[in-house]
C-alpha positions as CSV (number, residue, x, y, z in Angstrom):
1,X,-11.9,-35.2,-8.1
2,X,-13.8,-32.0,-9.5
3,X,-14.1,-30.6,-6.5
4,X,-10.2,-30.7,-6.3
5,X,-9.6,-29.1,-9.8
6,X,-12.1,-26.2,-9.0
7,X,-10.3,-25.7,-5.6
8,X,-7.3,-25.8,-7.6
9,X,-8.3,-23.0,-10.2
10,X,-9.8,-21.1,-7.4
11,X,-6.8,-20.8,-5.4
12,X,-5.1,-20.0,-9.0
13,X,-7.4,-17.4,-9.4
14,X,-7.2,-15.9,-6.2
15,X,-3.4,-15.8,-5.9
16,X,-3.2,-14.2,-9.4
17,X,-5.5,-11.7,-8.4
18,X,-3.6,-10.6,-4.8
19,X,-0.5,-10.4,-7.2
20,X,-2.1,-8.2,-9.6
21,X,-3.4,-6.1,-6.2
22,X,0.0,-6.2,-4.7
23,X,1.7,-5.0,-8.0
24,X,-0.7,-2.6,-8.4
25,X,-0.2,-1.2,-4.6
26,X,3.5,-1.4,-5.7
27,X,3.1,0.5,-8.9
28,X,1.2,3.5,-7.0
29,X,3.8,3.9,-4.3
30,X,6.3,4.1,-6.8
31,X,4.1,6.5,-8.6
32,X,3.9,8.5,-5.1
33,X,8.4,8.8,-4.8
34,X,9.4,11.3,-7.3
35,X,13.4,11.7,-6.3
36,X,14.7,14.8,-6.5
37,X,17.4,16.0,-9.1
38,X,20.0,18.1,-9.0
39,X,22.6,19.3,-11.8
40,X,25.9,20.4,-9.9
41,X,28.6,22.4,-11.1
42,X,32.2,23.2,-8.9
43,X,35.8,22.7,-8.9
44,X,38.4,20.5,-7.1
45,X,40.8,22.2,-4.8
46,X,42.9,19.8,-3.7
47,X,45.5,17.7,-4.5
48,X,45.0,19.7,-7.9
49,X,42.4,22.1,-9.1
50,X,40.2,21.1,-11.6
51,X,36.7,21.3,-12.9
52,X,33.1,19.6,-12.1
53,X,30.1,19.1,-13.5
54,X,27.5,16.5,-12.1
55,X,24.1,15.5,-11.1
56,X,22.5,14.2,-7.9
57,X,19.1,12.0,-7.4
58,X,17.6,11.7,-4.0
59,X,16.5,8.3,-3.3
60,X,14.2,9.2,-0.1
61,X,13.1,4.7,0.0
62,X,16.8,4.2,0.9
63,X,17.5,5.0,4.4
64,X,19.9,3.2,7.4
65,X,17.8,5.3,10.4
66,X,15.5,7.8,11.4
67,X,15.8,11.3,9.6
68,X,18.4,10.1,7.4
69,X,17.8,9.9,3.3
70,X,19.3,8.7,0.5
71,X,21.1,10.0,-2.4
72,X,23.0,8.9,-5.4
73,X,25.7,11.6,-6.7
74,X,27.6,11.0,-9.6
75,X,30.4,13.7,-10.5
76,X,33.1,14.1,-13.6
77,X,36.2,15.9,-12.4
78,X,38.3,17.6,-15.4
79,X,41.9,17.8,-15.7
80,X,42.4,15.6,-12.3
81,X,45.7,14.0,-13.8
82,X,45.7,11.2,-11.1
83,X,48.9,9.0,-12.3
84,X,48.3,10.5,-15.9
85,X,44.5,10.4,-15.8
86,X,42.8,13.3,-16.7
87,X,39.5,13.0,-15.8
88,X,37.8,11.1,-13.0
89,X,34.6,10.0,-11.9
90,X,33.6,9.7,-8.0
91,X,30.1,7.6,-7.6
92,X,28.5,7.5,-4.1
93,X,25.3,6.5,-2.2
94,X,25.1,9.1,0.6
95,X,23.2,9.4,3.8
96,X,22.0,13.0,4.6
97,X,20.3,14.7,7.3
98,X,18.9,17.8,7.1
99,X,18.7,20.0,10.3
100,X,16.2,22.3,11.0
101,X,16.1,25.9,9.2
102,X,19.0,28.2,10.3
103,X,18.5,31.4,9.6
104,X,16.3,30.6,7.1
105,X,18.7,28.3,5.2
106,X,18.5,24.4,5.7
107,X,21.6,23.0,6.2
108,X,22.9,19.4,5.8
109,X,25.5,16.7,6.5
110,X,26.4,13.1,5.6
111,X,28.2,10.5,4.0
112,X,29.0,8.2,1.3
113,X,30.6,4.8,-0.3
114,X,31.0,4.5,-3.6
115,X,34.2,4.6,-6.2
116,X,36.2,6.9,-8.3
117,X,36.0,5.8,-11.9
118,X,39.1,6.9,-14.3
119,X,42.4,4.7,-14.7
120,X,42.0,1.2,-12.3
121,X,38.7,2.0,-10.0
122,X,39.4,3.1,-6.3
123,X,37.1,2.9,-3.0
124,X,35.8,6.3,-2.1
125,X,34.4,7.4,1.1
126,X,32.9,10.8,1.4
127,X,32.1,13.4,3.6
128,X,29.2,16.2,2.8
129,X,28.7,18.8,4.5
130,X,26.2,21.7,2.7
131,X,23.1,24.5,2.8
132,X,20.2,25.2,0.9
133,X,21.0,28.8,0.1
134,X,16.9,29.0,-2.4
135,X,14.8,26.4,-3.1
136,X,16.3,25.6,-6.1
137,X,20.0,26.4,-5.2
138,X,22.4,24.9,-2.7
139,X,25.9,24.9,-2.0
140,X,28.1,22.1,-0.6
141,X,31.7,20.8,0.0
142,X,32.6,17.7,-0.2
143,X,35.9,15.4,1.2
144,X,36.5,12.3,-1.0
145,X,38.7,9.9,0.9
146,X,40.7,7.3,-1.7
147,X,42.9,5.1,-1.3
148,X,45.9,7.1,-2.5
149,X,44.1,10.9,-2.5
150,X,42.1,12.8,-0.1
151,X,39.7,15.2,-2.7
152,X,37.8,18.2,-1.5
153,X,35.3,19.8,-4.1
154,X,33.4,22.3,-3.5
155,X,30.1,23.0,-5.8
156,X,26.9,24.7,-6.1
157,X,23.1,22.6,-6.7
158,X,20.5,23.4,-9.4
159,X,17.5,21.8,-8.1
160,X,15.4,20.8,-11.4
């Protein structure tokens, strides 16, 4: 009977200890992804004009194939007046893949699911298409595709 319990606590002890090691492993890969942000600043062109203002956080773990990576953009478009709404609020996870330097600018495509916030909530889909002009500055364009609205924004990235 003793030599049950002290299998019992050693086993205890052992798997407490691989969790610790596993969380720790955990915490240091974490420690190892720092995402990239980016404030972004642009306009709507169509259906209506109106401002934007927005940020961006790549999310490199969250990828559906090879070369691809992940990114979150949220976005606040001023003045939309969708049905009487003023102001709206697309939210995507995006793929993008960068191609190789072109001329010595990087340029990029992808796209995105999400919603548009403001008034009832609306599927988005969304197409990207965009360069890295510095290292810290970018431009894109970007075709929201909602259920009653195609959106095309265009907008520059501040790389923090």
């Amino acid at each position: 009977m003793l030599n049950i319990r002290n299998l019992a606590v050693c086993g205890a002890l052992v798997m407490a200890m691989s969790g610790a090691a596993n969380a720790q492993i955990l915490k240091q890969a974490a420690d190892n992804v720092k995402p990239e942000i980016s404030v972004r600043g642009g306009g709507m062109l169509t259906p209506r004009f109106g401002g934007l203002a927005g940020i961006d956080f790549a999310v490199p773990t969250i990828s559906l194939s090879n070369g691809w990576q992940g990114r979150l953009d949220a976005d606040v478009i001023f003045k939309a007046n969708f049905a009487g709404v003023n102001t709206i609020i697309p939210v995507t996870i995006d793929q993008i893949m960068y191609t190789p330097s072109v001329g010595g600018h990087t340029i990029y495509y992808g796209a995105g699911v999400g919603a548009v916030l403001g008034g009832s909530a609306k599927l988005d889909g969304k197409l990207i298409l965009g360069t890295e002009l510095t290292s810290k500055l970018g431009a894109e364009a970007n075709v929201h595709f909602t259920t009653n609205n195609t959106l095309v924004t265009v907008l520059v990235r501040l790389h923090l």
